[in-house]
C-alpha positions in Angstrom: -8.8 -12.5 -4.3 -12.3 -13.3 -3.8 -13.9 -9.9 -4.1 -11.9 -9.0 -7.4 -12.9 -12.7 -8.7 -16.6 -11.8 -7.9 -16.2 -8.3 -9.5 -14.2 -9.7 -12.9 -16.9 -12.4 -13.1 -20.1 -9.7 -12.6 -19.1 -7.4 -15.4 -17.4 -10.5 -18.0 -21.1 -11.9 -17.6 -23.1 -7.9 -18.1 -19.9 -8.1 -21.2 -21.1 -11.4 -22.8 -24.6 -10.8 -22.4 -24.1 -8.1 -24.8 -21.7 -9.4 -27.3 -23.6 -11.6 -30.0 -22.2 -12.7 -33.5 -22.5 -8.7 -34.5 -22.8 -6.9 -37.8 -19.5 -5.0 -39.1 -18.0 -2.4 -37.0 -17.5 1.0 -38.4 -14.9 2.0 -40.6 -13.5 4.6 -37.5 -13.2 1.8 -35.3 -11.7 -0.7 -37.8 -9.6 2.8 -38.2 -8.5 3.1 -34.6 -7.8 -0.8 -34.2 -5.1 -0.5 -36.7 -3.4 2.6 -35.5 -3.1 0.7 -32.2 -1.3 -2.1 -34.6 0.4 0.5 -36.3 2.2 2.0 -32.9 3.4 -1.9 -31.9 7.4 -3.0 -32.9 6.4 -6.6 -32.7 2.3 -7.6 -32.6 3.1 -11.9 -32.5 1.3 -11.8 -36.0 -1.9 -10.2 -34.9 -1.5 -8.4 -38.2 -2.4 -11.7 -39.7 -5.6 -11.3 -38.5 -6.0 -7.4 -38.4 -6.1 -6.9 -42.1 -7.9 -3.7 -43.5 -10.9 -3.9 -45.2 -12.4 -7.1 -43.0 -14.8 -6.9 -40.0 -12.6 -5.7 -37.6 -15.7 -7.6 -35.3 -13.9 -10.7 -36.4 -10.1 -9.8 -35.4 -8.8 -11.9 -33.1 -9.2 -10.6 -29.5 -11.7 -8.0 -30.4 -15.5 -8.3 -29.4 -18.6 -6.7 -30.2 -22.2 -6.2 -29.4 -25.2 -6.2 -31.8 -25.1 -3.0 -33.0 -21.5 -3.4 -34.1 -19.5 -1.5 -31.8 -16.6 -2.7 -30.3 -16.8 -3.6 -26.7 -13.9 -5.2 -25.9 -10.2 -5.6 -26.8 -8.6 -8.5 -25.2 -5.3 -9.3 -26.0 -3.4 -10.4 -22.7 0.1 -12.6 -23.1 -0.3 -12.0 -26.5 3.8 -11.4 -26.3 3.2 -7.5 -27.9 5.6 -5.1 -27.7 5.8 -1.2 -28.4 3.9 1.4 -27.3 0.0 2.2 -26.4 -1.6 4.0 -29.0 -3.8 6.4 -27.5 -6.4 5.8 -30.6 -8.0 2.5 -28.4 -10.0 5.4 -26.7 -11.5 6.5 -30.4 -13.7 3.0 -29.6 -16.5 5.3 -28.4 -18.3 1.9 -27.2 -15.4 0.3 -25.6 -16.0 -1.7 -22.1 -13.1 -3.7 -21.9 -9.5 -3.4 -22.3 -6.7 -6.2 -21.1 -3.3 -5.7 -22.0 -2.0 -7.7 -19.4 1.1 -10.0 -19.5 3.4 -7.9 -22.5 6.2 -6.0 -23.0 4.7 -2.2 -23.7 7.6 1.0 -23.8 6.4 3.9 -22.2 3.4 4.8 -20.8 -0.5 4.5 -20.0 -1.5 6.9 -22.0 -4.1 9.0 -20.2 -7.2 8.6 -23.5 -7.7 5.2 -22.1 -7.2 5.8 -18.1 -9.8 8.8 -18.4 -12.0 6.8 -21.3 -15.7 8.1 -21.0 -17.0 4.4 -22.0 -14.1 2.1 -20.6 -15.4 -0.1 -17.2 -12.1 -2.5 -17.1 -8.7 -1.5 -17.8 -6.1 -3.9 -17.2 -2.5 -3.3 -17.9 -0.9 -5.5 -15.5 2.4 -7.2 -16.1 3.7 -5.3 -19.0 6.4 -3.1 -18.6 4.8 0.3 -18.4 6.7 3.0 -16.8 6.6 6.6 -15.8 4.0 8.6 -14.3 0.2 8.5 -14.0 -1.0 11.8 -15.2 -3.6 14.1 -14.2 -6.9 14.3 -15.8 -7.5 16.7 -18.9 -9.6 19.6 -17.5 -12.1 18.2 -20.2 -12.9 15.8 -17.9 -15.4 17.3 -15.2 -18.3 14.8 -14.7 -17.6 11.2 -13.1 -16.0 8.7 -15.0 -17.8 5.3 -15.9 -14.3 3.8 -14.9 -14.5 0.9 -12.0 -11.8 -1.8 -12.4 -8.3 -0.5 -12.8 -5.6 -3.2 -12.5 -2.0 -1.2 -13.3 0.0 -3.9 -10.9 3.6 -4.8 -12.1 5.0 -2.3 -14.0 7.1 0.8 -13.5 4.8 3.5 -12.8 6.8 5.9 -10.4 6.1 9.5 -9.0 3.3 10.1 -6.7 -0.3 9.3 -7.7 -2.4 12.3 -9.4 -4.6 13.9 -6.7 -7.2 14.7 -8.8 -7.8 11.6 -10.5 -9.9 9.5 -7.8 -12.4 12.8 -8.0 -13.2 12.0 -11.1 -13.4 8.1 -10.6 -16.2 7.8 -8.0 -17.2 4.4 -9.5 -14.1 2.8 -8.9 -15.1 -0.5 -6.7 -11.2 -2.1 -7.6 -7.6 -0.3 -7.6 -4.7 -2.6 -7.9 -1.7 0.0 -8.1 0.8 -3.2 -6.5 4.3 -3.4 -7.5 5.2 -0.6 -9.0 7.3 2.1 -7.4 5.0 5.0 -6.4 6.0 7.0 -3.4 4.1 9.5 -1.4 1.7 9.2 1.1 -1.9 7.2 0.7 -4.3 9.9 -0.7 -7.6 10.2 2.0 -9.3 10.6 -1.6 -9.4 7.1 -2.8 -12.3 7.0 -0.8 -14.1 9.7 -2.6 -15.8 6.6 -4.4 -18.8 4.9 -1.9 -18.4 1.5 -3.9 -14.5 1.2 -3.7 -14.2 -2.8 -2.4 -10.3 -3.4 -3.3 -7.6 -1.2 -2.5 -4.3 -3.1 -3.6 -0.9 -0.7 -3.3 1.8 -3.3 -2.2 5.1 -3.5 -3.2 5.9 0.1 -3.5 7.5 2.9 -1.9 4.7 5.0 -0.2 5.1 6.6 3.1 3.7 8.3 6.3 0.4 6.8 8.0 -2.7 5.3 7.2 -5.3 7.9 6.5 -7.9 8.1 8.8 -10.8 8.7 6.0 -9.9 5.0 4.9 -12.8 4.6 7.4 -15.4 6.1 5.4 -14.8 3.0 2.9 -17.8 1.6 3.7 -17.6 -1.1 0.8 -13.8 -1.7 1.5 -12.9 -5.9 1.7 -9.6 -5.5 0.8 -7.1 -3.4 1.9 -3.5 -4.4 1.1 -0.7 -2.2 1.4 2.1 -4.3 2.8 5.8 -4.0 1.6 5.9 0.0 2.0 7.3 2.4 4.4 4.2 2.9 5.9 4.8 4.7 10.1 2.8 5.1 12.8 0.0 3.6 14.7 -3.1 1.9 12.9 -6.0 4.9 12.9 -9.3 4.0 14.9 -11.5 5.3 12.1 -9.9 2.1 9.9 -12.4 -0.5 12.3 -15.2 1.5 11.1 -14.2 0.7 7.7 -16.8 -2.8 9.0 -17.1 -4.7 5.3 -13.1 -5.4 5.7 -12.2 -8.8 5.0 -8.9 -8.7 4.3 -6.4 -6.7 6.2 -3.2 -6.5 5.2 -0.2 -4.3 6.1 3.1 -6.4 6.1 6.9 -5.1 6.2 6.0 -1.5 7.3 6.7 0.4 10.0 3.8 0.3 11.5 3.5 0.6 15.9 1.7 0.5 19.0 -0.6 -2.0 20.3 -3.4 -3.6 18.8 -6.5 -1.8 19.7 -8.9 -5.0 21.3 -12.0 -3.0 22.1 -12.2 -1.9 18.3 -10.9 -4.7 16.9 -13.9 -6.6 17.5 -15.9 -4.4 15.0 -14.2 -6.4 11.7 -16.5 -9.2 12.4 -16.3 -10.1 8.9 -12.4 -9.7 8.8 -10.8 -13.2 7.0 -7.1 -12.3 6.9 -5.5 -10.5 9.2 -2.0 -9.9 8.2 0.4 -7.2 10.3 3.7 -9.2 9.9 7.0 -7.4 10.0 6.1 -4.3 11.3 6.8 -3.0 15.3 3.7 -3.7 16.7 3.7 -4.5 20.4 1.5 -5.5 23.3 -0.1 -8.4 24.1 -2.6 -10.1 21.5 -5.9 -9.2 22.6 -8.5 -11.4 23.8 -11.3 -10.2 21.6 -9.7 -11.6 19.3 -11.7 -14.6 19.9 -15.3 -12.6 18.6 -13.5 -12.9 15.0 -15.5 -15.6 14.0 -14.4 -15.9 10.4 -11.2 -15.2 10.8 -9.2 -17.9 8.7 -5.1 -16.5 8.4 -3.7 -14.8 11.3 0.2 -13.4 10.4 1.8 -11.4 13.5 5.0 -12.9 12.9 8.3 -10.5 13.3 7.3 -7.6 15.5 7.6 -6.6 19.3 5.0 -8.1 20.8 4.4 -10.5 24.2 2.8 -11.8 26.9 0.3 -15.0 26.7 -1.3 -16.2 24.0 -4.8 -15.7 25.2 -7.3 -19.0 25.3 -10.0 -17.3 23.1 -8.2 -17.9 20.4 -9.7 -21.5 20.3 -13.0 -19.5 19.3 -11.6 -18.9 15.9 -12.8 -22.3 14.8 -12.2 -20.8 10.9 -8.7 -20.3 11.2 -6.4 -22.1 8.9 -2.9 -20.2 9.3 -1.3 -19.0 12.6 2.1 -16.9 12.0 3.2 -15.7 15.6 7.2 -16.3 14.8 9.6 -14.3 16.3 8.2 -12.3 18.9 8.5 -12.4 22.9 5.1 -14.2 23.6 5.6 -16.4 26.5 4.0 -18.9 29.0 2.5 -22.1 28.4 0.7 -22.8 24.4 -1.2 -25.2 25.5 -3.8 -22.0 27.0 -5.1 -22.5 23.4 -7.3 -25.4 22.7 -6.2 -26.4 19.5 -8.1 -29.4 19.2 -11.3 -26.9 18.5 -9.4 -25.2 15.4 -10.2 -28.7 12.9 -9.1 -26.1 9.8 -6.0 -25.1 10.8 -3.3 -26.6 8.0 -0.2 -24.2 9.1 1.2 -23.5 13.1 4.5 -21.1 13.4 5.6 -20.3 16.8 9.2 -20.0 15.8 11.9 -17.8 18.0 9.5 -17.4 21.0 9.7 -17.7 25.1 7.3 -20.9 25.2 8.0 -23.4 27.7 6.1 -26.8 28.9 5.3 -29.0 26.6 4.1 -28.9 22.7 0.3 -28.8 23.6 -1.3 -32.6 23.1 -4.1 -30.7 21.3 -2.3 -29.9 18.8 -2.3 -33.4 17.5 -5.3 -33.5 17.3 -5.2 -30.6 14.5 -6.3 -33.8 11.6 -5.5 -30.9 8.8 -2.1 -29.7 10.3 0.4 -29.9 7.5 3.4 -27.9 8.4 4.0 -27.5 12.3 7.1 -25.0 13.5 8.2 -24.6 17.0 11.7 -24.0 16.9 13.7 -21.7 19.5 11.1 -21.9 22.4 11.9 -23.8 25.5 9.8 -26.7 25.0 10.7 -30.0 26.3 10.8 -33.7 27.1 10.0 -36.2 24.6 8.5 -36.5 21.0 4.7 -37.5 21.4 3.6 -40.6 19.6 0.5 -38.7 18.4 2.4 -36.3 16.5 2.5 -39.2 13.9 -1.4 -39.2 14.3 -0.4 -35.9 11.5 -0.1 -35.5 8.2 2.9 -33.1 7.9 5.0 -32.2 5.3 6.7 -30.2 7.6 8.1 -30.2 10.5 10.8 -28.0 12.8 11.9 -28.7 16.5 14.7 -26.7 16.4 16.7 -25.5 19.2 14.4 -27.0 22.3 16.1 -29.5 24.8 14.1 -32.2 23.5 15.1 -35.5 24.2 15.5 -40.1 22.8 16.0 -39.0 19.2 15.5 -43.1 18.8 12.1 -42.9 19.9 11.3 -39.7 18.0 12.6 -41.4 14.7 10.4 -44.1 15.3 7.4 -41.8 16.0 8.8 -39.8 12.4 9.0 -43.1 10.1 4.8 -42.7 10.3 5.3 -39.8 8.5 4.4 -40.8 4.5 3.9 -36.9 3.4 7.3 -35.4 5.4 9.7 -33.3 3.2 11.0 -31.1 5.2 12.5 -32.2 9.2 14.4 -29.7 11.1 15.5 -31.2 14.6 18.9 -29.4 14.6 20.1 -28.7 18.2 18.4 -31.1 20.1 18.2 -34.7 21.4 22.3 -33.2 22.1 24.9 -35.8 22.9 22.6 -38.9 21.8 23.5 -41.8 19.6 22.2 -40.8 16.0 19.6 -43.8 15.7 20.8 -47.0 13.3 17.3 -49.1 13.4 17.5 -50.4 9.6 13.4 -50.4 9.4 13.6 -46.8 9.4 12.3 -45.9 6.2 8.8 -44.5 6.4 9.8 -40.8 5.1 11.3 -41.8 2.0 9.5 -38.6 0.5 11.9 -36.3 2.7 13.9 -33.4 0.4 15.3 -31.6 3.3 17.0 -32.9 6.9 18.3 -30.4 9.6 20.2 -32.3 12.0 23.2 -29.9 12.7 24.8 -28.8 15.9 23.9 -31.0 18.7 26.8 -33.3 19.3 25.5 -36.8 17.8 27.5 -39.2 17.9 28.0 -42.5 16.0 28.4 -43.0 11.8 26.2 -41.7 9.1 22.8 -43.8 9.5 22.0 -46.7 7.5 18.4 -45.7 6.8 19.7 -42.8 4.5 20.6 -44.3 1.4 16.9 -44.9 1.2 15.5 -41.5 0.9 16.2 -40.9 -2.8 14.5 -37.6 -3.1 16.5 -36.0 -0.1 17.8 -32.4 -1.7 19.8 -30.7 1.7 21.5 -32.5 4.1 22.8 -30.7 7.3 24.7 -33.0 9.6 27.6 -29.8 10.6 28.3 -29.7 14.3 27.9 -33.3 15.8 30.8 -35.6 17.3 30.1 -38.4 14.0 32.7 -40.1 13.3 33.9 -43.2 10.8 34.8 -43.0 7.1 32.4 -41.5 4.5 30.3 -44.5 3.1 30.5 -45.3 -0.9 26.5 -45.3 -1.0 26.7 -41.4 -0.5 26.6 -41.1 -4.3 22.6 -43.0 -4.4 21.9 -39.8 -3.0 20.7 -38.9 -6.1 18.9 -35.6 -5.7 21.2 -34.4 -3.4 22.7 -30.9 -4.2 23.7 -29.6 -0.8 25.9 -31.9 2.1 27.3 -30.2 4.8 29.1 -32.8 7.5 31.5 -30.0 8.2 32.8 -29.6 12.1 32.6 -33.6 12.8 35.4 -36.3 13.0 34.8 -38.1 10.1 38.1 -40.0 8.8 39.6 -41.5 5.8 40.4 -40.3 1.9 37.3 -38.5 0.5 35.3 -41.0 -1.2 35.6 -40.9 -5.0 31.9 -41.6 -4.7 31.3 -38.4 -3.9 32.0 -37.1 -6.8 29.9 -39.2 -8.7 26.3 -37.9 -7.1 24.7 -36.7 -10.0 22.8 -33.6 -8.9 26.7 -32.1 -8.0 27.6 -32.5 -11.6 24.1 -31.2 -13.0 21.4 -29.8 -11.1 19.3 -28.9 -14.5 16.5 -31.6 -13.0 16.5 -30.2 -10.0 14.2 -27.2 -11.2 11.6 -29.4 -12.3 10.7 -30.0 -9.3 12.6 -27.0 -6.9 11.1 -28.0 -3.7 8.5 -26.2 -2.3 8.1 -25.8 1.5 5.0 -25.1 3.7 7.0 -22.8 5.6 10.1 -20.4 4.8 13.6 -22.0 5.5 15.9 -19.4 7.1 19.5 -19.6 6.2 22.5 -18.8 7.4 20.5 -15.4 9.3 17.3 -15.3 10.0 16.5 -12.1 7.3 17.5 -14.3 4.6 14.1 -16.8 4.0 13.7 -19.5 1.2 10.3 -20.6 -0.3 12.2 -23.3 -2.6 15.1 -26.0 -2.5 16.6 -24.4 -4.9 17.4 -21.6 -3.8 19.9 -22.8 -1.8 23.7 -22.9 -3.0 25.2 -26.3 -4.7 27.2 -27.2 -1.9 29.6 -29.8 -0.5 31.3 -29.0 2.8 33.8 -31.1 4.6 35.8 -29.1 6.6 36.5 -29.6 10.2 37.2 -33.3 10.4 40.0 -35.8 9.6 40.2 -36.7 6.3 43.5 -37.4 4.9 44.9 -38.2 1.4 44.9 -36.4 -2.0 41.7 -33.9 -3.0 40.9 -36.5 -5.9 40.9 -34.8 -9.5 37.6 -36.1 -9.6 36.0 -32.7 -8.1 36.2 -31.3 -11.8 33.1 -33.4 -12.0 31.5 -31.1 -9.9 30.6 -28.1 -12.3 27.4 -26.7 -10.8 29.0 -26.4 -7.3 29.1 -23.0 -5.8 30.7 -23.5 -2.7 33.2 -25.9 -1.5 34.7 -26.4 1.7 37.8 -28.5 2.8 39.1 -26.4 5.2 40.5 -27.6 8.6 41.5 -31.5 7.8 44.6 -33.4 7.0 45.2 -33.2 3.4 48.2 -33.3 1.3 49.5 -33.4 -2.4 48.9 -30.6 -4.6 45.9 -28.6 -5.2 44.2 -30.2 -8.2 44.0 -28.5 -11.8 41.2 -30.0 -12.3 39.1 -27.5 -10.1 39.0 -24.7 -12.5 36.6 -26.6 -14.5 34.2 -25.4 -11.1 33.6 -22.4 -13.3 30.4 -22.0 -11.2 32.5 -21.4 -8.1 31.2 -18.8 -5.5 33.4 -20.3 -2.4 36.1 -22.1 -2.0 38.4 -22.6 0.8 41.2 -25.3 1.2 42.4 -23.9 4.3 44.3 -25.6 7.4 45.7 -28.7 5.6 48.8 -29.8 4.3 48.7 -29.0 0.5 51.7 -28.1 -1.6 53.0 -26.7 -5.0 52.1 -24.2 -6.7 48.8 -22.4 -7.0 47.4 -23.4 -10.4 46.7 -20.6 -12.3 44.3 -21.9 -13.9 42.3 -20.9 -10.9 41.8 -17.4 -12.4 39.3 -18.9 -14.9 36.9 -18.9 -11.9 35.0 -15.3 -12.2 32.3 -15.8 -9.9 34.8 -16.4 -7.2 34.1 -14.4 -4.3 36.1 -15.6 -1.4 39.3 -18.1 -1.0 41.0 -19.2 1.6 44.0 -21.3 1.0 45.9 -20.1 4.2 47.4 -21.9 6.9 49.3 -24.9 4.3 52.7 -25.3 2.4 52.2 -23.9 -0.8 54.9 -22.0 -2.4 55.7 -19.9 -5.5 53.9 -16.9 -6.9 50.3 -16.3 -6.4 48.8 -15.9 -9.6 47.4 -12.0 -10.1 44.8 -12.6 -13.5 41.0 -12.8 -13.2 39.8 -12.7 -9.3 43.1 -13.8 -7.8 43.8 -10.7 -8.0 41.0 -9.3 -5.5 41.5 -10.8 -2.6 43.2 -9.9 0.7 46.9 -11.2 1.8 44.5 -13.3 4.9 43.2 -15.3 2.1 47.1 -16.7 1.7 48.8 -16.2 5.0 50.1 -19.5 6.5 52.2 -20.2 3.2 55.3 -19.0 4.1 57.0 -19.8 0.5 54.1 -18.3 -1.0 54.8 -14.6 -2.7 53.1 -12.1 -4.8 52.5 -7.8 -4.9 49.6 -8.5 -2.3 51.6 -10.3 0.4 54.6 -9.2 2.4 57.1 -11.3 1.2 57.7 -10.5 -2.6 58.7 -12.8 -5.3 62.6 -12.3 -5.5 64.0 -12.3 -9.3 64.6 -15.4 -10.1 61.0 -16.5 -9.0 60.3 -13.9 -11.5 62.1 -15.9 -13.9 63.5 -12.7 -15.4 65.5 -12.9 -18.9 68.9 -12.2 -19.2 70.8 -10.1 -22.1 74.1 -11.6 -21.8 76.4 -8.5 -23.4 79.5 -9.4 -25.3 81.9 -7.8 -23.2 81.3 -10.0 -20.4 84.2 -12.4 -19.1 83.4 -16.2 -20.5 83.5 -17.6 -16.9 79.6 -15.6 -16.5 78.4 -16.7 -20.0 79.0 -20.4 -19.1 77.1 -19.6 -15.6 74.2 -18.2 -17.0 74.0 -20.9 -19.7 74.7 -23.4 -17.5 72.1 -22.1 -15.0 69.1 -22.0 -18.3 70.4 -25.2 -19.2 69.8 -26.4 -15.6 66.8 -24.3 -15.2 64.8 -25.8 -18.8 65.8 -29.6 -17.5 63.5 -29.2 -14.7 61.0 -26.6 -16.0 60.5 -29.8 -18.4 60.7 -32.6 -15.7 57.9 -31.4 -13.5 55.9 -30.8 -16.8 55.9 -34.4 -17.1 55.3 -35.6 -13.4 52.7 -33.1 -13.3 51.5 -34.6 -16.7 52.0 -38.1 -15.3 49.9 -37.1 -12.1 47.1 -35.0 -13.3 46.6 -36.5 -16.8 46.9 -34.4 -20.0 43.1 -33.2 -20.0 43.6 -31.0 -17.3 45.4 -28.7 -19.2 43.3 -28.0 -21.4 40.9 -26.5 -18.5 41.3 -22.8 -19.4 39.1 -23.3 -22.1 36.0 -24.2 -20.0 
């Protein structure tokens, strides 16, 4: 944040032009130093250099000027813990205090909030919680107070409506993160040099106050992620030093007012995103000459994108994603807007043609126009960019051969969504496609390709997510899947893909251990949306370890080889043509979130050793020819009789059809009264009964191996 930057930086300088190598300090202050010591549980060996009886001007952390007095205490990430002693505001010539980046108990204690000496407090990151309280009724004159940083903690309650009377030198508030409710108090403006105004990230409501207008120093103003209603005031555009203007995930409605807008000339960053603004965006928008970042994204409004937006020559970010703007992009000249690194037009009503201008956009990294109506064919000049990402989802775009040739001049891609277009083509084959060997992630999902899995794949060794669900490929599932080696997530579900599954797929290493992943998760340029669009993804890795076959025709065994598998969360091999049993070996999937083996042709038992998978949260083995009791220990237990219908020989407390007696495998007290001809039955029956139990111990053994029953331990 610029301003606070330029702030910080003014008063560190007016700090260090006063701090020298300083006589001793007073035996008070050395006094009040050690009480704060005193009130920490753990001080990460401070003590070592806090001892009593040395120059407390020479602790570490501690600064003072010529004279002696202490001027600044400094002691952020220090890894403290305890509580705030309120003796830090005994420092009668303190200037400076950073606490930032610990792990404090309680609270701020109010000493050093209404300090008569202290300039910069900064508390941020360390744990504080509950309330801000009002100042002492000692406290009548102006405080010297103007940098007060109290972001990410666990302040609650409302704030103290008399404090900002007494702090009319504030210039920076950063209250962000915490969880303070009530409405904005008009008085934060009580002080004429207020210049950042940070309360994100907390649970305030009602409207904007009007009197924010009489901030005449205000730059920033961020107050996103809040339950902010209403319309934005008219007094806020005379609040004309703004520069950055920020009110995300609110409430917030109406149109935006054009004829006032105009008056933020020196507005940077205009940011109203997630709210339920609507209207058209007005054309005087174009008179905002230094605007850089523009986010509307996710609100109500429509209409045209209006051709004076090519004015804002400055502007590096344009978020208009999912909103009912219409009519043909190309109005805007994009080839004026040389800065612009970031374009997301996502879930609109455009139509035509992705504008040619846009290529011409030489700093565009991450271009999105997915759900629109654009058409026709991929532009060779789109390879003119340097993207690293790139979405044409869900547009009737067409010759996905020529648009992979157009992709392979991509050297920087990571990230291609083209999922649900180019449908019912040939998925291109061309061997000397290999120009985006950098890609991580590849959406090509739900538009009917048909052909095998491309031969130009093997080659990007960095890919991470793979989406191929919803085509018409077909073929068996190549061995060189497992040189995939960064792969984590495959989903080929919903295609006709044939044969055993590969043993090679058990064998890609970031399925068995995805610890590497996280050194490098995967950043995107845009957020990924998954599975609905509320659900957003900044990394790779936050996506699920995932393998998903279902809907196709494999046949064969499940190999025992998917107890390789032990950082997968969900897998899916519902809907084929399997047989055999289900394999012991996938309890060692202690990781397990999903799993569904529906829709085959699997038999036996269900292992229950499958009740050693507690983070299971759906199953689904219905619909196959398994038989016997379902097991009822761990998370078995939880789920409803549709998770097992389909198995007609399957019984258990949850389903309909209980398990008879002798499924139970009940014992018998033979009594000595009863006739001979009963007692040989029932010993006859046991004798039978062990035979067998012991026989399919040892075709099971001979099948599985013996180390697969030793998988209750894992």
């Amino acid at each position: 944040m610029h301003s606070t930057a330029l702030v910080g930086l003014q008063l560190f300088l007016l700090l260090l032009s006063l701090a020298s190598p300083a006589s001793s300090c007073t035996e008070q202050e050395e006094h009040s130093l050690l009480q704060f010591l005193t009130g920490l549980s753990q001080d990460a060996g401070l003590a070592v250099s806090w001892r009593n009886g040395t120059d407390c001007c020479k602790w570490e952390g501690i600064t003072c000027n010529r004279d002696g007095d202490v001027t600044e205490v400094s002691l952020a990430s220090r890894g403290l813990e305890g509580r705030i002693s309120p003796h830090l505001a005994g420092l009668t010539g303190l200037l400076c205090v950073n606490l930032s980046h610990n792990s404090f108990s309680g609270g701020l204690p109010p000493e050093l909030m209404y300090s008569r000496s202290i300039i910069v407090l900064d508390v941020s990151f360390s744990r504080l919680s509950g309330v801000l309280h009002e100042p002492p009724s000692s406290v009548t004159t102006t405080l010297p107070l103007q940098v007060l940083n109290i972001s990410s903690n666990q302040f609650g309650a409302e704030f103290p409506s008399h404090t900002w009377k007494v702090m009319q030198n504030l210039v920076v508030l950063n209250a962000s993160n915490n969880s303070f409710t009530g409405h904005i108090l008009p008085s934060l403006c009580l002080s004429p040099s207020l210049a950042v105004l940070d309360l994100c990230y907390n649970q305030l409501s009602g409207g904007i106050p009007a009197a924010l207008g009489d901030c005449s120093m205000l730059k920033v103003f961020k107050v996103g992620h809040n339950k902010l209603s209403g319309t934005l005031p008219v007094e806020l555009f005379h609040a004309t030093s703004l520069e950055h203007l920020s009110i995300p995930n609110n409430g917030l409605q109406g149109e935006l007012d054009g004829a006032n807008m105009v008056k933020l000339s020196n507005l940077v960053t205009l940011d109203l995103r997630e709210n339920k603004f609507s209207g058209k965006i007005p054309g005087s928008i174009g008179q905002l000459k230094r605007l850089e970042e523009l986010y509307l994204g996710n609100n109500n409004m429509s209409g045209e994108v209006p051709s004076t937006l090519s004015n804002c020559t400055r502007l590096m970010i344009i978020d208009l994603k999912i909103n009912n703007f219409s009519g043909d992009l190309g109005r805007v000249n994009f080839s004026t807007l040389q800065n612009l690194t970031h374009l997301d037009v996502l879930r609109n009503n455009f139509s035509g043609i992705v504008p040619e201008s846009i290529y011409s956009c030489s700093n565009l990294i991450a271009l999105r126009v997915s759900l629109n109506h654009f058409h026709g064919e991929i532009s060779p000049r789109i390879g003119n960019l340097h993207l690293s990402f790139l979405s044409l989802a869900r547009n009737p775009f067409t010759n996905i051969t020529k648009a992979f040739h157009v992709f392979n001049g991509f050297r920087n891609i990571t990230t291609l969504i083209i999922a649900e277009n180019f449908v019912n083509e040939m998925m291109p084959q061309d061997e000397t496609l290999d120009g985006f060997r950098n890609l991580q992630y590849i959406h090509m999902a739900d538009s009917a390709l048909t052909g095998h899995l491309p031969v130009w794949l093997p080659k990007l060794r960095n890919l991470k997510v793979l989406k191929l669900s919803n085509n018409r490929l077909t073929g068996p599932m190549p061995s060189w899947i497992n040189s995939l080696h960064s792969l984590f997530y495959l989903d080929v579900s919903n295609n006709s893909f044939a044969g055993q599954i590969p043993i090679a797929l058990m064998e890609i290493p970031m399925l068995k251990d995805n610890t590497a992943a996280y050194l490098d998760p995967g950043h995107v340029e845009l957020p990924l949306f998954w599975r609905n669009i509320s659900r957003q993804y900044h990394f790779l890795t936050a996506f699920p370890t995932l393998l998903n076959l279902g809907i196709n025709n494999f046949t064969g065994v499940i190999p025992s080889e998917i107890g390789q598998l032990k950082v997968l969360s969900e897998l899916d091999f519902s809907s084929n043509k399997l047989y055999g049993l289900v394999p012991l070996s996938i309890c060692n999937l202690t990781k397990l979130e999903v799993l569904d083996l529906s829709n085959n042709h699997l038999r036996g038992v269900i292992p229950a050793a499958l009740e050693s998978l507690h983070f299971l949260s759906a199953l689904n083995i219905s619909n196959n020819d398994l038989e016997g009791p379902v097991p009822t220990g761990g998370q078995l237990s939880t789920f409803p009789d549709s998770s097992f219908d389909g198995n007609p020989k399957l019984c258990g407390t949850m389903l309909i059809h209980q398990c008879s007696s002798v499924r139970a495998h009940p014992i018998y007290i033979i009594s000595a009264k009863q006739p001979s001809v009963k007692v040989i039955f029932f010993i006859a029956f046991g004798l039978f009964f062990g035979v067998g139990v012991i026989y399919d111990q040892l075709v099971l053994y001979r099948y599985f191996g013996s180390a697969h029953f030793n998988c209750n331990l894992f």
